[in-house]
Legacy VTK file of the C-alpha trace (Angstrom):
# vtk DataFile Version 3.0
C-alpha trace
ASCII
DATASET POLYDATA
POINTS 364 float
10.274 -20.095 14.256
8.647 -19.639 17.591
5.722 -17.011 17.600
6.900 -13.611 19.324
4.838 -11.929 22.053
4.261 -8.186 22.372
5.092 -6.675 25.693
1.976 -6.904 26.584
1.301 -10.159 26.855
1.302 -11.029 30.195
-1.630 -8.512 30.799
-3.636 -10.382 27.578
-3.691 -13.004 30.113
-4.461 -11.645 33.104
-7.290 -10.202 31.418
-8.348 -13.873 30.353
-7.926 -13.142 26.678
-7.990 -15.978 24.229
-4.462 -15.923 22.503
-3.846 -16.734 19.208
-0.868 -16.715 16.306
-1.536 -13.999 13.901
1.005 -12.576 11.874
4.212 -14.391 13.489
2.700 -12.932 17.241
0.369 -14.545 20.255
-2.347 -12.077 20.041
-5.566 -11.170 21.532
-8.469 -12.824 19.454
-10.790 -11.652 22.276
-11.954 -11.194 25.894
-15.247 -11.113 26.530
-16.809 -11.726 23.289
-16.121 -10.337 19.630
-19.494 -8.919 19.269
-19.212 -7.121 22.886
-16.086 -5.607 22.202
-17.176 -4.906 18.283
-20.282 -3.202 19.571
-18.171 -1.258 22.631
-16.009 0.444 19.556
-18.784 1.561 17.571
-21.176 2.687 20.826
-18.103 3.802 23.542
-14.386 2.640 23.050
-11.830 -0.066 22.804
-8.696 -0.069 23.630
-6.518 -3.050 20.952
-2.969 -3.492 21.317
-1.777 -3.697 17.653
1.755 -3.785 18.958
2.789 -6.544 16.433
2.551 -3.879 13.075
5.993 -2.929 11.957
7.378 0.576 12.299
10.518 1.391 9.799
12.035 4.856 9.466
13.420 6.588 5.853
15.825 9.154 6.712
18.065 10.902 4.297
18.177 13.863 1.863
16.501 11.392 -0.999
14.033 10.114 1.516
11.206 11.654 -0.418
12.501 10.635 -3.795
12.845 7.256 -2.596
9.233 7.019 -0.796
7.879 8.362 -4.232
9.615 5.543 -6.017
8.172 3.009 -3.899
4.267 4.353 -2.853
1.464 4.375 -5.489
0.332 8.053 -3.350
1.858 11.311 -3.871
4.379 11.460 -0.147
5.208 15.507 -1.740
1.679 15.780 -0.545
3.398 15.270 3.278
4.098 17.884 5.728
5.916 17.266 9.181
2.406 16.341 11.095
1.041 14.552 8.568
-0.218 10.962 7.807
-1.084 9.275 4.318
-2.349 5.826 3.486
-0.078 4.463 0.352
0.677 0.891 -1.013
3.135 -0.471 -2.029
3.053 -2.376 -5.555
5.134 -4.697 -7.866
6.022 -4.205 -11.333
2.863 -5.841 -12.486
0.845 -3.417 -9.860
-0.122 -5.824 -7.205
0.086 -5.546 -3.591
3.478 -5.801 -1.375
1.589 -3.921 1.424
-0.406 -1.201 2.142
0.531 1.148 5.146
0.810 4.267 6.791
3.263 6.856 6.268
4.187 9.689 8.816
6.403 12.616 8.116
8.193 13.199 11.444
10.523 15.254 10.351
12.245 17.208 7.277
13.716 14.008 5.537
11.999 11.523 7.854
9.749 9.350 7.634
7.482 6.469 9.417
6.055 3.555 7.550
3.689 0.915 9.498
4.313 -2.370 7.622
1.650 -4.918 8.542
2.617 -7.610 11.007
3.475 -10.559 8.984
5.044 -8.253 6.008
7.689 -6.526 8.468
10.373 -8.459 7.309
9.989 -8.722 3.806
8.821 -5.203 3.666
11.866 -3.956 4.892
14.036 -5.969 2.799
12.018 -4.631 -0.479
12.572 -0.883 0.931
16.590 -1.401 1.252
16.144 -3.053 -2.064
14.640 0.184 -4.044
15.639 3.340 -2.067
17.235 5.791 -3.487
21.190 6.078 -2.391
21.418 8.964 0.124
18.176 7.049 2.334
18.777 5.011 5.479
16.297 2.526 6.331
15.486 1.342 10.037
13.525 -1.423 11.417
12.630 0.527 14.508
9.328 -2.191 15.059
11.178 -3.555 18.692
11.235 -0.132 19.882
7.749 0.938 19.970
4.471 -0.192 21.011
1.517 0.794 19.549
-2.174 0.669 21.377
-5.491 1.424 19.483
-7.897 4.102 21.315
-11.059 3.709 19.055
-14.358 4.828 19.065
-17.095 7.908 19.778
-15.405 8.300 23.286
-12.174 7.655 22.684
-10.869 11.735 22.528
-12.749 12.391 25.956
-10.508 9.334 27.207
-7.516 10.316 25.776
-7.833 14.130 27.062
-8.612 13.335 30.179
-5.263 11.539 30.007
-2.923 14.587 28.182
-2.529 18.287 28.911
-1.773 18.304 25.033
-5.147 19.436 23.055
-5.841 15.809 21.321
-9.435 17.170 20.484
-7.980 19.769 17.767
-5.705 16.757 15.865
-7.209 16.351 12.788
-7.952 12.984 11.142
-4.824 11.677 9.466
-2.270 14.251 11.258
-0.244 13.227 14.529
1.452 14.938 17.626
4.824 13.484 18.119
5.465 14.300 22.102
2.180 13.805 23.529
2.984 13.057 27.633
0.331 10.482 28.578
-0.015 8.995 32.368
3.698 10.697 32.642
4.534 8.760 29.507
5.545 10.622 26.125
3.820 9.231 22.878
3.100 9.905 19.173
-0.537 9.998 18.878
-1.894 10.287 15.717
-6.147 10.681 14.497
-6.219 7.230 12.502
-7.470 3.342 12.834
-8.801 0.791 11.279
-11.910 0.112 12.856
-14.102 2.767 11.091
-14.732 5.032 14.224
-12.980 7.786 15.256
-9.951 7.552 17.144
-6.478 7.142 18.033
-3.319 5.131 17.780
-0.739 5.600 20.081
3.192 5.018 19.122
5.004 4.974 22.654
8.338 3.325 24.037
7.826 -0.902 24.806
9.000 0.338 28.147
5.875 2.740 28.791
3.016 0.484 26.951
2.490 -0.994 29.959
1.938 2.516 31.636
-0.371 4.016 29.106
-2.748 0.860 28.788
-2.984 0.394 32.790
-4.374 4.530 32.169
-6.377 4.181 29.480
-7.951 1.271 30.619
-8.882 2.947 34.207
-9.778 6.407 32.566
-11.987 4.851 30.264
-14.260 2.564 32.665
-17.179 5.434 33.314
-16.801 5.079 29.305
-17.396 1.645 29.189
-14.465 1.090 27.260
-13.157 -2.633 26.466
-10.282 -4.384 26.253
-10.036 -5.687 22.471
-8.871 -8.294 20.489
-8.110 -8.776 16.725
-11.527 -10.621 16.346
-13.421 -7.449 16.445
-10.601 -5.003 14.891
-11.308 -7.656 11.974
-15.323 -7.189 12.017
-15.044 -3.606 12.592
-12.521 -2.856 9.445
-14.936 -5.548 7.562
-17.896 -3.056 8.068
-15.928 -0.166 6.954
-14.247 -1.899 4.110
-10.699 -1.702 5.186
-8.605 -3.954 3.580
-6.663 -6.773 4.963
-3.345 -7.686 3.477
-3.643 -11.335 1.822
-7.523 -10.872 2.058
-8.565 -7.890 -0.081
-5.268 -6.887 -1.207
-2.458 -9.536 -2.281
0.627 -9.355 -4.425
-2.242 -10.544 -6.908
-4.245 -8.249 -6.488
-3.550 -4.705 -7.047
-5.235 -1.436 -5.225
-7.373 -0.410 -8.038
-9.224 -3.908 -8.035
-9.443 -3.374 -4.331
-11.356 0.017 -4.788
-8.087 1.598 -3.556
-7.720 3.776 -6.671
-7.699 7.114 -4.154
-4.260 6.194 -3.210
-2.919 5.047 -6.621
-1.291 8.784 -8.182
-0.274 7.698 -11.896
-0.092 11.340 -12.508
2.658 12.003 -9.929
6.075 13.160 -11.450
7.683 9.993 -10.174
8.061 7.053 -11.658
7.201 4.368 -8.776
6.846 0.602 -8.669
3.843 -0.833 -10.863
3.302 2.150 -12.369
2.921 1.254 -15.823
0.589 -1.525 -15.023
-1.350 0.652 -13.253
-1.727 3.337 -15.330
-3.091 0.763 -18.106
-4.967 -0.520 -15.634
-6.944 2.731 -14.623
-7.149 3.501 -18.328
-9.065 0.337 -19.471
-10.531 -0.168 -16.144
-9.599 -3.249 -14.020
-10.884 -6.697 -14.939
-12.216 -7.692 -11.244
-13.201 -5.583 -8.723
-13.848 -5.586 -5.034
-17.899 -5.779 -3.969
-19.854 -5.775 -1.682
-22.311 -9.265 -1.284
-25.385 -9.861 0.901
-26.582 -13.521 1.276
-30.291 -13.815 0.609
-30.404 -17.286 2.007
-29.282 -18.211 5.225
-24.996 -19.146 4.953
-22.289 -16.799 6.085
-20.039 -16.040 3.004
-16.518 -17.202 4.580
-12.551 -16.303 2.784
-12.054 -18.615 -0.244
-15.558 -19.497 -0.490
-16.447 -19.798 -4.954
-18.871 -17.191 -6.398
-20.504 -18.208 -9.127
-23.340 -16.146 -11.600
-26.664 -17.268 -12.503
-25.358 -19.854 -14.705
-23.029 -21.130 -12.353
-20.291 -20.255 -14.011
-17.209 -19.328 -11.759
-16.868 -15.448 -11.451
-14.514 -15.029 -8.402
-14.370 -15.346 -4.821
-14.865 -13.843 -0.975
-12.329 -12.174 0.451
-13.736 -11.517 3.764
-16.650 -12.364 5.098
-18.704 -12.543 8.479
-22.583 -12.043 9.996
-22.423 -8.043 10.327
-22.506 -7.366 14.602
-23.595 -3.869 13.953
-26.306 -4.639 11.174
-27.074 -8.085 11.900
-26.693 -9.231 8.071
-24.879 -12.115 6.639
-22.280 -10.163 4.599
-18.861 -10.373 2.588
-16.330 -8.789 0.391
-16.011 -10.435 -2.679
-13.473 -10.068 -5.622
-15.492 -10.723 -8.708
-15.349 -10.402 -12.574
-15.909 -6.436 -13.142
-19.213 -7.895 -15.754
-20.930 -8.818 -12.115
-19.990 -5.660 -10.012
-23.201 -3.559 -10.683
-25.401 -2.832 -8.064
-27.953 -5.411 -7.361
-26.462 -8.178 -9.581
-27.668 -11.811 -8.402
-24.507 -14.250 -7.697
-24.406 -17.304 -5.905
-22.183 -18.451 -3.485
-20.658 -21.281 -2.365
-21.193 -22.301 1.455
-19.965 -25.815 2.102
-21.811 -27.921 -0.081
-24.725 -25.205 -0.568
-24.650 -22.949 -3.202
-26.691 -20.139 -1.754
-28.143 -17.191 -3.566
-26.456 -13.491 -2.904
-26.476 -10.058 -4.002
-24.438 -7.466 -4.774
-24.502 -4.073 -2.622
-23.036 -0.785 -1.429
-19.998 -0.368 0.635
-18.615 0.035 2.697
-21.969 -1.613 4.514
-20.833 1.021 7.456
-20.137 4.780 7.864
-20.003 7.065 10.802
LINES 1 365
364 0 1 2 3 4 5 6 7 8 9 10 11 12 13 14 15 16 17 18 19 20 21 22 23 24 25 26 27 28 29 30 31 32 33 34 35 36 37 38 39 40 41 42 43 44 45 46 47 48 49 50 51 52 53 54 55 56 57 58 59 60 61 62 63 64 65 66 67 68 69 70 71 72 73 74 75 76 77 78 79 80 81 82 83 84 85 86 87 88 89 90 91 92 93 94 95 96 97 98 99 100 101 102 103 104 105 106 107 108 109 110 111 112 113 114 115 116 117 118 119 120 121 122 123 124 125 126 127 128 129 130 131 132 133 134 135 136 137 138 139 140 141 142 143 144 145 146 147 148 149 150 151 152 153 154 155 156 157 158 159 160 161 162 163 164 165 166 167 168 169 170 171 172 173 174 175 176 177 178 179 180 181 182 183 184 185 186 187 188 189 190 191 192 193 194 195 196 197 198 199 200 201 202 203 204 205 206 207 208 209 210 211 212 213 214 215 216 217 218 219 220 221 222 223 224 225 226 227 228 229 230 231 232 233 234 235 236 237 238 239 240 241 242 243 244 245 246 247 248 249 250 251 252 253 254 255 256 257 258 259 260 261 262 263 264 265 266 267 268 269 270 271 272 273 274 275 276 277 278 279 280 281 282 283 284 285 286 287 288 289 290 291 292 293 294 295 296 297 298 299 300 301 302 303 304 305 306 307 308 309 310 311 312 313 314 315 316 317 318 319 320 321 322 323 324 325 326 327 328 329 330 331 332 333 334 335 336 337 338 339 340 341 342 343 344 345 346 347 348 349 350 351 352 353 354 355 356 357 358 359 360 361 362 363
């Protein structure tokens, strides 16, 4: 199946992006360079479009009961305005996805499936509501752009008679006019920074990018591309779906365990093994590893203990733009998760001494 493009695209290129497949989608990896547009995000703004991520509405008097059923979080918790990171688990409490959920309305909701889950997501959400719920795969009709960073609210106001400055983190205006354009613009990203994404029409992404881009240039903001989106949510420790989280791995191992409500009055998907789970406490667990010999810690790559005895493996991994440091997230046996713990890891042929540290290895 040929790769799609988002509307977008043509501007990627005119920009002289480097395009990519990610996810089923010719994306952005980057512009200028990753570690320009990484460090515009965390010292100015960026601008990403993330226009491949899925948007599906639940609509329906059981639309509740059947979010409940199917989200590890508490969606009574919701209020029309709201947002809520949940995941979505199997029976044996893995990972189908992890996503956002917005309450638009009284019996509506938003979910943001990741880009190369849309389609399966969807079909596992028809396959579990509760009758009385429509589903809808509304991901052709919208756009959505990425405003991050320090300076991305005095971009965006200049931009909106709406009061953007007062929307709190995780809550969203749904008819925001921007550059004559109406939006949902909700306080939330992945990058670690402050910010905004930006749910408009396909027909007006065009409109509201061409703005933000021009508004933003006393800002110094940058276009950016999914190479430093993927450094950025590495800092923070943001998961990425078939990285930190996988349909083997489930969101407690994944220090996830804030959005994981056994205690809820429904009973959802992987519940049970969940439950156990945060009872005994899980077997691996997500860390964070500093190489104290030179090697970057790359996805896949073995860790091993002192003994050299197999104890798990990176997730993620990169040399840190903002701290310089050769870093990764690692999914390890929960005997080697303790602060400080010496590991070793396997780089190429080189099996290079590392040690384990605090995350997420950036905050605001």
């Amino acid at each position: 199946m040929e790769n799609q493009r988002t509307i977008l695209y043509d501007k990627h290129v005119a920009l002289g992006a480097k395009i990519v497949p990610f996810g089923g989608f010719e994306m952005p990896v980057q512009y200028s360079s990753i570690k320009e547009e990484h460090r515009a995000v965390r010292e100015a703004v960026g601008l990403f479009d993330v226009s491949h991520m899925g948007e599906v509405i639940l609509e329906g008097e059981s639309a509740l009961e059947s979010l409940q059923v199917l989200l590890t979080n508490d969606a009574s918790k919701l209020e029309v305005g709201k947002a809520q990171y949940s995941l979505m688990c199997n029976e044996s409490g893995g990972t189908v996805d992890d996503f956002l959920v917005y309450q638009l309305d009284v019996n509506k909701y938003m979910v943001i499936p990741n880009a190369a889950n849309r389609e399966r997501d969807r079909k596992w959400i028809e396959q579990h509501v509760r009758p009385g719920t429509t589903v809808t795969d509304v991901s052709d009709d919208y756009a959505l752009l990425a405003l991050q960073g320090p300076k991305a609210v005095d971009v965006l106001q200049s931009l909106t008679e709406v009061d953007v400055k007062s929307i709190d983190m995780f809550r969203f205006k749904a008819d925001v006019e921007i550059a004559g354009a109406h939006a949902i613009v909700s306080r939330s990203g992945y990058t670690g920074e402050d910010g905004f994404e930006i749910y408009c029409d396909t027909k007006d992404a065009g409109t509201i990018w061409d703005a933000l881009l021009e508004t933003g240039q006393p800002e110094g903001i940058l276009p950016c591309g999914l190479g430093a989106r993927d450094t950025l949510r590495f800092e923070a420790r943001l998961p990425l779906y078939g990285q930190e989280i996988t349909e083997t791995i489930s969101p407690l191992e994944a220090k996830l365990g804030f959005a994981v409500k056994v205690n809820k009055d429904t009973d959802f998907i992987g519940k049970e093994a969940l439950a156990s789970e945060k009872e005994n406490g899980p077997s691996r667990k997500l860390v964070g590893i500093e190489m104290l010999e030179k090697g970057i810690p790359r996805t896949d790559y073995p860790v091993y203990n002192q003994d050299e005895k197999r104890i798990g493996h990176i997730t993620s991994g990169t040399q840190s733009p903002t701290l310089g440091k050769n870093l990764g997230l690692a999914l390890v046996e929960a005997d080697y998760a303790a602060l400080g713990t010496e590991v070793i890891v396997g780089v190429r042929k080189r099996k290079l001494k590392a040690s384990v540290v605090r995350t997420p290895f950036y905050k605001r």
